[in-house]
N, C-alpha and C positions, 0 to 999 in steps of 0.2 A: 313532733320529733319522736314519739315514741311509736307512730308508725313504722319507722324505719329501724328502732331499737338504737339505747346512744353508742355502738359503735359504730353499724351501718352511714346512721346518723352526720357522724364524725366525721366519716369518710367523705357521703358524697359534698358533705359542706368542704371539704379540703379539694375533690377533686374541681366544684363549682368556682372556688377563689383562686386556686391556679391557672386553670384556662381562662376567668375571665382578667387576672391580673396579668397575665401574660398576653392575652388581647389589646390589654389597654396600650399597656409598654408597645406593643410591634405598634398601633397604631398610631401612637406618637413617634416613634421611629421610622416610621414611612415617609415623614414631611422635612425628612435629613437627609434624602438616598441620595443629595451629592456629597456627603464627607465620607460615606462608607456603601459600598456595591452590596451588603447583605440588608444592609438599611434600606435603599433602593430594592429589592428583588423581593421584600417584605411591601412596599407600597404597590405590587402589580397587585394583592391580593386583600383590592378593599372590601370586595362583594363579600369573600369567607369571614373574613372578618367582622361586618355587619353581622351579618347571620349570627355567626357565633357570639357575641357579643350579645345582642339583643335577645338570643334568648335565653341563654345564660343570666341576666339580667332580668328578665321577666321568674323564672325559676327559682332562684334565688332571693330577691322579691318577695314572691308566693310563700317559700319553705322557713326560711330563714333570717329575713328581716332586710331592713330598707338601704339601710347605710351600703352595703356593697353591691346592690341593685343600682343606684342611683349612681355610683360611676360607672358601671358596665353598660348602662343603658344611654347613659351620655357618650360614652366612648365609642359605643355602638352607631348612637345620630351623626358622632363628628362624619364617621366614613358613609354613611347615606346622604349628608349634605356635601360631600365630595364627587359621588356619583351623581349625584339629583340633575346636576347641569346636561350631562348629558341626555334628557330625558327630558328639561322646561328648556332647555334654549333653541331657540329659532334661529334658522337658516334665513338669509334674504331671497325678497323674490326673487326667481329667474324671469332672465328677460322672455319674451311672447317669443319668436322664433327658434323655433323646433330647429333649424339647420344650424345652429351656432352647438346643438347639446354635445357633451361628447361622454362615450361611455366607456367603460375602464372596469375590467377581469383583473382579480391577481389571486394567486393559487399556489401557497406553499405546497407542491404534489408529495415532497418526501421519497430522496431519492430512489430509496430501497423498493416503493411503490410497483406491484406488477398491475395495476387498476388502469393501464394508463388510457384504455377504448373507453373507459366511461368517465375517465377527468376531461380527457378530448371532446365526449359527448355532450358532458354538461359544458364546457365551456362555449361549443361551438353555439350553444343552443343559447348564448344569453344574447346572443347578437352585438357583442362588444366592440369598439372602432379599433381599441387595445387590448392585445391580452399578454399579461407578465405570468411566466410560469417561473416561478422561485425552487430553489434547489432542481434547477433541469441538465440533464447530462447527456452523455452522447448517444445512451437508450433511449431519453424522454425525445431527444433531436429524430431519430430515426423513426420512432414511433408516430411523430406530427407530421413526420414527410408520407408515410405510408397512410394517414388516417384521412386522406381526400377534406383536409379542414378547409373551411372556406375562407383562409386568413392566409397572406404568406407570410414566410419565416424572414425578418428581417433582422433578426441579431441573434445569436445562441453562442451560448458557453466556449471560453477557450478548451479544445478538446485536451489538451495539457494540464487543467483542473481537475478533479473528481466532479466539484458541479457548480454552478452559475444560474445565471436571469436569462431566460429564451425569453422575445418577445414576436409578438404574433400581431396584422396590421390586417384591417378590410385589404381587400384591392381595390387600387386606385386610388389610396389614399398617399398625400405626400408627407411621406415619415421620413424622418434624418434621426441616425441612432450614434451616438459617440459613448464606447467604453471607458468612464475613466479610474485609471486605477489610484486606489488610496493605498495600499500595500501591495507588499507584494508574493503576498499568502492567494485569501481568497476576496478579498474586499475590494469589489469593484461598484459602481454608480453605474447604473445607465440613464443619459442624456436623450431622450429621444423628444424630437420637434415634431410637431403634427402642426402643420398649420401659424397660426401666431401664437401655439401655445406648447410650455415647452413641461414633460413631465418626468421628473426623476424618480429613478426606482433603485429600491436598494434594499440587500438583505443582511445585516451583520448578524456578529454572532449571538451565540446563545449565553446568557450573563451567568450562566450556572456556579462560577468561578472568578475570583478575582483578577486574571488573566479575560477570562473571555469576558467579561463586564467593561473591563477598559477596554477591549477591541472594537467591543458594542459601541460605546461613547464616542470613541475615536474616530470609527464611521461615523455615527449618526453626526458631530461637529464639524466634519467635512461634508456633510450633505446640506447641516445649516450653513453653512458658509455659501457652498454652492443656489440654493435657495432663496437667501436672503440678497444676494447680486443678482439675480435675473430680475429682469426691467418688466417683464410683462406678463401675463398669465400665466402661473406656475401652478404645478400640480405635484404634487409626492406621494408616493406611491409605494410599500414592500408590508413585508414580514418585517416589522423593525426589533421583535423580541422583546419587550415593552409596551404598556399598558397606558392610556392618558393619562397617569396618576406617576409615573416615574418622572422622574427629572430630567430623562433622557429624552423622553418625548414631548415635556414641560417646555424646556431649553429652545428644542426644534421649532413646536410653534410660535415660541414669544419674541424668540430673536430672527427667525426667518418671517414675522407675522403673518402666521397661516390659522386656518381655520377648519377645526376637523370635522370632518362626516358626518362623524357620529352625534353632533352636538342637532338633538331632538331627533334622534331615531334609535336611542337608549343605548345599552350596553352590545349588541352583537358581538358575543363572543364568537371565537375563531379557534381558539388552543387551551387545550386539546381535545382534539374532535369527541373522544370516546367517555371523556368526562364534562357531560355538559352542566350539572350542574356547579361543578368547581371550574369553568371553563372561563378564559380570559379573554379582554379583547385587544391582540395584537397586532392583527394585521393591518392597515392603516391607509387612508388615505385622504391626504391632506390640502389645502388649496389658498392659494391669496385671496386675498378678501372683494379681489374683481370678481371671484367667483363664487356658486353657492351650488350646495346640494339638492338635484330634484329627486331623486329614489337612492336607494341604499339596502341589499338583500346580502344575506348567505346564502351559499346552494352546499349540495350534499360535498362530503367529503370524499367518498368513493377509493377508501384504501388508505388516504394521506392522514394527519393527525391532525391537520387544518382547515380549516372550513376554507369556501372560495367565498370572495368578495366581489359585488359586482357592485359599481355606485355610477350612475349618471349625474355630471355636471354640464352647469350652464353659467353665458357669465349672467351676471346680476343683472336684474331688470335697471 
């Protein structure tokens, strides 16, 4: 202590039990974010938390003694053994024929986005059978028709919106798209059938807000609905503004039983591009349990504030 002199002393011991005691509390309050949207919007952010926590814990520990190490550092394990799954659980095999995979782009661009020759570039380049452009407008429309993509345009934005879900198909592939609307703001679902398999996409809002938390939920509850009724190979697919660790995306997979991506191919954060290492993983794609994951990448962002996701699926061996 008398390294630091006992005011200094004083201090960083006050500022070390604040943040780690205010750690602890958000991450007990993370495993509530359905009685309260701040509660919830505190569980997207178990990674900073870990972090902060553990070494807060290890710090405090070292300087100052055991006793408040040892809950900061347990507090710290609870949100590592919450991510861990993502990272030890295994996907099932996929069956041996290659012709059954099907691969899937989604790419919040970020309306405001002038990038849109190198979103178009990387997307075209991942060779995807699907591509969902989220937040796409009557620019991002115009710009696909002019960029010689090798995909047609088989659903795009009500141009009476500011923005919506473009979705973009090989040729030759048999796609059926139905918009369905849950509001009648900007919350729509896209229903698109490829084959015997049918994938929904959806972007709600952003939870920033106790207003836009519920609009969030509201979609996402009508996507489980929709979800949880289709009889055969389902696929989900958006920006759902939530992290595996909200209740929103909880909810989604346990009552619709689906199976996310990400489970053994770790965190891939998505948002925000320009902060990776505070960056979350939002953007999502999910599937029935006929189905399993064979790859799973980010590509660059290129202007947007979201990474693109590209994830090949197959059904199960």
């Amino acid at each position: 202590m008398n390294l630091f002199g006992r005011g200094l002393g004083i201090a960083f011991a006050i500022i070390l039990l604040t943040v780690g005691a205010l750690g602890t509390v958000a991450t007990l309050m993370g495993f509530f974010g359905s009685t309260w949207w701040l509660f919830d919007l505190i569980a997207n952010f178990r990674v900073l938390l870990m972090l902060t926590l553990l070494i807060v814990g290890v710090i405090y520990g070292m300087v100052f003694g055991r006793a408040g190490a040892v809950v900061f550092f347990a507090a710290g394990l609870i949100n590592l053994l919450v991510i861990l799954p993502l990272y030890l659980g295994n996907q099932p095999d996929p069956t041996t024929t290659t012709g059954d995979d099907i691969t899937i782009s989604i790419h919040n661009v970020t309306a405001s986005n002038q990038n849109r020759a190198d979103v178009y570039g990387h997307l075209a380049g991942t060779g995807a059978d699907l591509v969902f452009v989220f937040e796409s407008s009557v620019d991002w429309e115009r710009a696909a028709r002019l960029a010689d993509l090798p995909y047609d345009i088989v659903a795009v934005p009500d141009p009476e919106r500011r923005f919506g879900t473009m979705v973009l198909a090989q040729p030759g592939l048999d796609v059926e798209v139905e918009q369905i609307f849950v509001s009648n703001d900007l919350d729509t679902i896209a229903r698109v059938t490829i084959g015997d398999v049918v994938v929904l996409a959806a972007h709600p809002r952003s939870p920033t807000n106790s207003d836009g938390s519920n609009k969030r939920d509201d979609l996402l509850a009508a996507l489980t609905d929709l979800a949880a009724t289709e009889r055969g190979a389902t696929i989900v697919v958006g920006d759902l503004n939530a992290t595996p660790w909200s209740h929103a995306v909880r909810s989604l997979q346990d009552e619709a039983e689906l199976r996310n991506s990400l489970q053994g191919y770790g965190l891939q954060p998505t948002w925000h591009a320009d902060w990776r290492l505070f960056a979350i993983p939002i953007d999502h794609a999910l599937m029935s349990h006929d189905l399993t994951t064979v790859s799973r990448s980010t590509g660059p962002a290129n202007g947007s504030d979201h990474l693109p996701v590209t994830v090949t699926i197959s059904p199960v061996g």
